[in-house]
N, C-alpha and C positions, 0 to 999 in steps of 0.2 A: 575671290571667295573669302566669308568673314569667317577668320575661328575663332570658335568659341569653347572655352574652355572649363568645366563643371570641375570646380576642387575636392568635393565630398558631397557623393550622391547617395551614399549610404545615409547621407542625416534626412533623408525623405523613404519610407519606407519602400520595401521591392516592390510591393502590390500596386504601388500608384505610379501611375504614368505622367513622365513630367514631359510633354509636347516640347516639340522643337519647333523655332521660327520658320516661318514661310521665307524660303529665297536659297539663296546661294550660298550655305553652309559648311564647313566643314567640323563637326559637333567633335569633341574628343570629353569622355568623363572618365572620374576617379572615383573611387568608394571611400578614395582618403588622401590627405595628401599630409607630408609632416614639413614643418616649417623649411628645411633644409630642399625640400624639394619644390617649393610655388615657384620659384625664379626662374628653373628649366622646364616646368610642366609648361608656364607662362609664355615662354618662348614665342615669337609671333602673334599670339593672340591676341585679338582687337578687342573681346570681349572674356570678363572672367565672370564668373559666378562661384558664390561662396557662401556658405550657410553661417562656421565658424572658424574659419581656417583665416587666419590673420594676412593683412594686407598692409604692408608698412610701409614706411617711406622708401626704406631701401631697395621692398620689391616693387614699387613706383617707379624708380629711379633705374629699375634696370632691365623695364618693360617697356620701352618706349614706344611698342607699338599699341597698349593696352588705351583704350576707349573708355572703356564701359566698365565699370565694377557692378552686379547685379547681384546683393545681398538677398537670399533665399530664408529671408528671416524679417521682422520689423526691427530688433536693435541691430545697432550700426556700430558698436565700440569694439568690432574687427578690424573696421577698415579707418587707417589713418586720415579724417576729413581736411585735415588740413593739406597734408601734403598731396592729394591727390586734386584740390582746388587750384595751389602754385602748379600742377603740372598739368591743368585741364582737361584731366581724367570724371568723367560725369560716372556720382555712384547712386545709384539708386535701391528702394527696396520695397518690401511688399507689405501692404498695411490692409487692415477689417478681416482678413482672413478668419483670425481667433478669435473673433466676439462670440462668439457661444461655447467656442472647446474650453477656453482657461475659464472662463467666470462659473460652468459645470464644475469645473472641478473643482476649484475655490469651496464652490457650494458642498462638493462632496469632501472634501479635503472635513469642511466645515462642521458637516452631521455624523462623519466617522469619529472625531474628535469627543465632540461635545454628549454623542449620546454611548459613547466608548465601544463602537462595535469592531475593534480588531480583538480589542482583550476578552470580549465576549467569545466571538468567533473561534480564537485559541481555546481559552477556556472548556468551550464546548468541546472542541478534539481531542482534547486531555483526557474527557472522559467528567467533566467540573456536574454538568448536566443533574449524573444519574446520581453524582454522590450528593443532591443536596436536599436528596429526598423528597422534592417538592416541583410543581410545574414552574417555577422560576429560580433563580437567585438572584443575588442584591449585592455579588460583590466588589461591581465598579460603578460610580453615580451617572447617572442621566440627566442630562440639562438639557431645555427646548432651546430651539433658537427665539420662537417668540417673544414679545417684550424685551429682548437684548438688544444693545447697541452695537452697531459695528461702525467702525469709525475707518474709512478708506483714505488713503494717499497716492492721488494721480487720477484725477478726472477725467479719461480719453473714452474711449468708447469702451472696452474691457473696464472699468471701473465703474460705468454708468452701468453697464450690463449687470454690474457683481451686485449695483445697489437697487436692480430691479428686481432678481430675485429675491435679495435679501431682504425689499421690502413686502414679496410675493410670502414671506413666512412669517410676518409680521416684524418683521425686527426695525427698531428705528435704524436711520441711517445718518452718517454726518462725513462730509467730504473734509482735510485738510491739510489748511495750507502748508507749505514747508517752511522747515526754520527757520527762523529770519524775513519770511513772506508777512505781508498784510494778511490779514482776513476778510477778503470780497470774494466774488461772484460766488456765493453760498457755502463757503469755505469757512471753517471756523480755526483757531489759532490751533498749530502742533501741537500744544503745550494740554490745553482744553478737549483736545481729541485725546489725549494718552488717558486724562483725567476721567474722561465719560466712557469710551466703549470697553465692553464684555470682547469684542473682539477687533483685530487691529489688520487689515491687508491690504499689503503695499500694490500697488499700481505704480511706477514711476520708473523712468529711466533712472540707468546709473550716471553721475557722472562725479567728479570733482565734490559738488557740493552735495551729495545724496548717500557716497560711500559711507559706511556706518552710519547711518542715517536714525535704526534702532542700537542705541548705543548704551551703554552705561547710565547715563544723568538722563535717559527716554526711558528705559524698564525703570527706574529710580520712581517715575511720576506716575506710573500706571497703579492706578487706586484701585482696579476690579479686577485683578486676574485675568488678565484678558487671555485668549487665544490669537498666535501671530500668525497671520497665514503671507508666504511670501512667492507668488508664482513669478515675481519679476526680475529681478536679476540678485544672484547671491550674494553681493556685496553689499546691498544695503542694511545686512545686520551684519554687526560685530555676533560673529560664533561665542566669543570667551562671552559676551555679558549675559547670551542667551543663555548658556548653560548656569551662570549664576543666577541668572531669573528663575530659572526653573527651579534649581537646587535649594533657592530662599524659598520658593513659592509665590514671586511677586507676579506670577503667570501660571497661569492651568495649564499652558502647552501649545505646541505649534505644530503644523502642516507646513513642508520646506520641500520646492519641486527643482529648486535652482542651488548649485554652489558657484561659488567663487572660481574656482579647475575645475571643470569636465569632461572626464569623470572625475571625481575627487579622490586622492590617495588612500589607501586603505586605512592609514593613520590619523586621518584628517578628525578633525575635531566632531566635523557633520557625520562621519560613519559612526563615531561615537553615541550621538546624541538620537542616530535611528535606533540604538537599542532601549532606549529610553521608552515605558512603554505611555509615555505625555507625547509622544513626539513621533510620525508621520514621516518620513521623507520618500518623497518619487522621485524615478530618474530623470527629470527637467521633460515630463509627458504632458503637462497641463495642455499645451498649444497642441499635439498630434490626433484628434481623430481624423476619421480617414475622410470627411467630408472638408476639413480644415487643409489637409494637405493639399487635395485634389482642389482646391482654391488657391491654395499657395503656388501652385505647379502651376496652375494657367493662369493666375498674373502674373506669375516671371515668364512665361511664355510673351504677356502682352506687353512687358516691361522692354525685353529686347526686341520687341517686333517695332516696340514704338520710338526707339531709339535709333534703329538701324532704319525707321522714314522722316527720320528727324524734328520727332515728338514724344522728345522722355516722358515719362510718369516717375510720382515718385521722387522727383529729383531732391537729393541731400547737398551737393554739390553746384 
């Protein structure tokens, strides 16, 4: 019997059903798991699944009977790749699921922003409405997306999507490269992308080279005010320079669905910067609608089915 062990099934809503393999199972799931406990939960298991519950070398090292790591997610900076390579652990994970839920919300991230409809929407509760004596007011500005530039970092499928829409509204579009990258396959230099777009959203994995990525000497070079929209992993902006972006003005404002700790500390810089009313942030929802999930559910369904007839998908490892 293979067990297979779910670390945190609350990161997939109750509503959606995540299938279990065909065969000789014995399924055991958690709604949580906290680092001190993967290493007994793990016990026996050939197979783990893990949305964001960290996988390190140590609980490698003290799983011996663990096979399979089957990330319930596309990034991978849970699970140690290295060390589960030296110990022959195959990890795999689930990809195209989000091409329509994150690059929607980008977009909506986008038109909430630019045409100011929370401060509207407040406003109007307030009672803003009746006191302005007239069928409208004018007291926050509206900007089309049309004719704007959005300049994207991370060409995959969610990027290509973000720049079809975005071309769907008129806006020009420009892909680029990372720092220190050439400028090919229609990629124009980082440096040239901060310079030209109205608006700036990351697509990119985090790693080593991508951490702060929007940094200091990157908002320094942004010539339009741009809007920063970041549905991809929290760490690619430095929080301090954002907040001095904003505070100089060298940006109109951001849309931020990712921290660095999730959830992030109530003291955190980002819970700050949501009272801001330039600034947007969701609880890392971009990826969840429920048509995304229930894709996400049955690739990892096919992920382990195809592993346990000895034809991974997926494989990182």
């Amino acid at each position: 019997m293979t067990r297979i062990v779910f670390l945190d099934r609350a990161t997939i809503a109750p509503q959606i059903t995540v299938p279990r393999p065909v065969g000789d199972v014995d399924w055991v799931q958690y709604d949580r798991t906290r680092p001190e406990e993967v290493t007994s939960r793990l016990a026996g298991a050939m197979i783990a699944i893990t949305n964001k519950v960290r996988i390190t070398a140590e609980v490698l090292a003290a799983c011996p009977e663990l096979k399979l790591v089957a990330i319930a997610a596309t990034g991978f900076d849970c699970v140690d790749l290295e060390a589960a390579r030296a110990r022959g652990v195959t990890v795999c994970n689930i990809r195209g699921y989000s091409v329509n839920t994150v690059p929607e919300h980008v977009i909506a991230l986008l038109l909430a922003l630019r045409r100011n409809l929370i401060p509207y929407a407040r406003d109007v509760g307030a009672g803003r409405w009746q006191e302005s004596g007239q069928f409208c007011f004018f007291d926050h500005p509206i900007q089309d997306l049309a004719g704007s530039t959005m300049g994207i970092v991370g060409r995959g499928q969610i990027g290509q999507k973000v720049a079809m829409l975005a071309r769907a509204f008129g806006m020009e579009v420009c892909f680029a490269a990372r720092p220190g990258q050439v400028a090919q396959d229609e990629r124009i230099g980082f440096d040239e992308m901060l310079e030209r777009a109205d608006v700036i959203s990351l697509h990119c994995p985090l790693t080593p080279e991508t951490r702060g990525l929007l940094g200091p000497d990157a908002f320094a070079k942004m010539a339009r005010k741009p809007v920063i929209l970041n549905t991809g992993r929290g760490g690619l902006i430095d929080l301090a320079a954002l907040s001095g972006a904003l505070e100089a003005g060298r940006i109109s404002g951001a849309g931020i669905d990712v921290a660095d700790q999730e959830p992030p500390p109530a003291d955190d810089l980002l819970m700050q910067l949501a009272k801001d009313p330039r600034v947007i942030v969701t609880p890392h929802v971009a990826w969840a609608s429920e048509a995304a999930q229930s894709a996400l559910a049955a690739q990892l369904c096919q992920v382990i089915e195809g592993f346990m007839e000895g034809k991974p998908l997926n494989v990182l490892t």
